[in-house]
C-alpha positions, 0 to 999 in steps of 0.5 A: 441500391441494393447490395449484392449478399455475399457483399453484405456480409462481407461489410457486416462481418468488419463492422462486427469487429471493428470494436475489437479491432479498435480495443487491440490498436488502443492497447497498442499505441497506449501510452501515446503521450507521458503518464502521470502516476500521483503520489499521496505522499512526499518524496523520498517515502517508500510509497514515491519510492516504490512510485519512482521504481516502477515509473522507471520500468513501464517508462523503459518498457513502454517508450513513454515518460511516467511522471511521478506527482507527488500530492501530499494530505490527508492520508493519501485521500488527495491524490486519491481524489485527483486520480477519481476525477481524471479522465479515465484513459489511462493517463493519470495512475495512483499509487495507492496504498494501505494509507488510502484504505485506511482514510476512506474510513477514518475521513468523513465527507470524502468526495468518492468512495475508493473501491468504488470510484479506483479501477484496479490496475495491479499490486505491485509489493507488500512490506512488513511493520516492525513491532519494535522496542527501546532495548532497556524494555525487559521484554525480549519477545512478544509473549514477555511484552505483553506480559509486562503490559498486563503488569504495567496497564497504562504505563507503556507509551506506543508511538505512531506517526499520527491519528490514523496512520498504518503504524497507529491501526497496526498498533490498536489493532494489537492492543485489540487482540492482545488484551494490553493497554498503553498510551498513544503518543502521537508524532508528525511522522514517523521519524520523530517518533523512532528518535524518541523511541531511540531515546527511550521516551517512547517504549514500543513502535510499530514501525514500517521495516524500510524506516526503522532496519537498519537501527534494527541491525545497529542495535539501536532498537529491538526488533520483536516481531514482523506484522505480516502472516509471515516472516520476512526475508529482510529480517528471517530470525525475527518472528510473526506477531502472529505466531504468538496472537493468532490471526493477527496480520498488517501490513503496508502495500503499495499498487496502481489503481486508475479511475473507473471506467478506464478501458479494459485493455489499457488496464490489462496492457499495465497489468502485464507490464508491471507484472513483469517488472516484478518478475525482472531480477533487479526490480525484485531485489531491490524491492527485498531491500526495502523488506517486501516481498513482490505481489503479482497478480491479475486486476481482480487480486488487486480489487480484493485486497483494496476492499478487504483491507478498506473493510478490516480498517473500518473495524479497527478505527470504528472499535478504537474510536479514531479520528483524523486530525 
């Protein structure tokens, strides 16, 4: 039977646009069921926290549960490898982080490439490391640190909370471009190794500022310099490592990335809200407390900060021979 033309297209017209109609009924009925964001890490860590701060918010924002999954090992590349092989719907979120960028390169046979195989949702907040010391270092600032490195090479112990953490790159990388030599002392974690710097076996840490603050402002450590490229809000007195070694800069990050090819507009529906999570007043103190400073911006931002920090940290572990316990 023959239609009549303009009937035609008429029904081609709606076929045409079936495809985006139906983009648009996803985007509004996303999330139709509970979402589980995975954590690399333990509870209680400012990766679960920042994890937990804004699980509540897009829970609160989009009617459903998201449920936070802490999956602890190797780096964070486990959680990682639970998000890659998720069905690619949007269900299943990463809490990803400069632990990731860092374990793609420093863990060998890894069964997915993290730029390649995570989708970029957004990032979410960036948190200065502290270059801290014991206080019975005679060094004050970082030119008299390194100073008193130069005149003491190989008698310094710099602490991390093991092989191929952010505070140990975070630290060769300063060893790199400072000219200084000091004996890595590994720790399981980053506690035991502040109790020892507290305790003066260890002399200098470079430290994530949500664990190490408040001895900070006890007076119990001496804060030398913030990592970041620029001074923190949390501590505005203390100055940049990069204003003494230009070009220096680390930090930790966090954000949410999911698997690839997780459609477009349920990408861009958490984009937007968790963009406006980090506008919302409280969100953003609370994050402050922690010393961050929030990082909105479009999936693409995203994107480009997990691959420059995932190629930065090659160099670093590659230059500094580090392997993973």
């Amino acid at each position: 039977m023959k239609l009549p033309r303009r009937h035609f297209l008429h029904l081609a017209a709606g076929a045409a646009l079936l495809p985006g109609v139906s983009r648009i009924a996803r985007a509004q009925t996303y999330p139709a069921r509970p979402v589980h964001i995975i954590v690399g890490f333990p509870a209680g860590g400012p990766n679960d926290i920042v994890a937990r701060l804004m699980g509540q918010w897009l829970s609160e924002r989009l009617g459903q549960q998201f449920v936070i999954e802490n999956r602890p090992g190797a780096g964070g590349t486990i959680a990682a490898e639970a998000v890659v092989n998720a069905p690619p719907d949007g269900y299943t979120l990463l809490m990803a982080g400069a632990p990731q960028a860092i374990s793609t390169s420093l863990y060998e046979n890894l069964n997915f490439n993290l730029v390649r195989d995570i989708a970029p949702v957004a990032s979410i907040v960036r948190v200065p490391l502290v270059m801290e010391v014991n206080p019975a270092v005679p060094a004050k600032t970082v030119p008299e640190f390194i100073a008193y490195a130069k005149a003491n090479p190989g008698k310094l112990n710099m602490a991390s909370g093991g092989n191929g953490t952010s505070d140990h790159v975070c630290g060769e990388l300063f060893k790199m471009m400072a000219g200084v030599d000091m004996i890595l002392v590994p720790y399981r974690g980053a506690a035991p190794a502040l109790i020892d710097l507290m305790g003066g076996q260890i002399q200098v840490l470079f430290d994530v500022m949500t664990s190490s603050i408040e001895y900070i402002k006890a007076g119990k450590l001496r804060a030398l310099a913030v990592t970041t490229a620029t001074r923190s809000e949390a501590l505005p007195d203390i100055p940049t490592v990069g204003e003494f070694v230009p070009g220096y800069e680390a930090s930790a990050w966090y954000g949410v990335g999911v698997a690839k090819n997780t459609p477009d507009d349920v990408v861009t529906r958490l984009n937007q809200e968790i963009n406006l999570g980090l506008a919302d007043p409280k969100m953003k103190a609370r994050l402050a407390e922690m010393g961050g400073t929030v990082l909105p911006g479009s999936p693409a931002d995203f994107g480009k900060l997990l691959a420059d920090e995932t190629e930065k940290w090659a160099k670093v572990i590659k230059t500094a021979g580090i392997k993973a316990e």
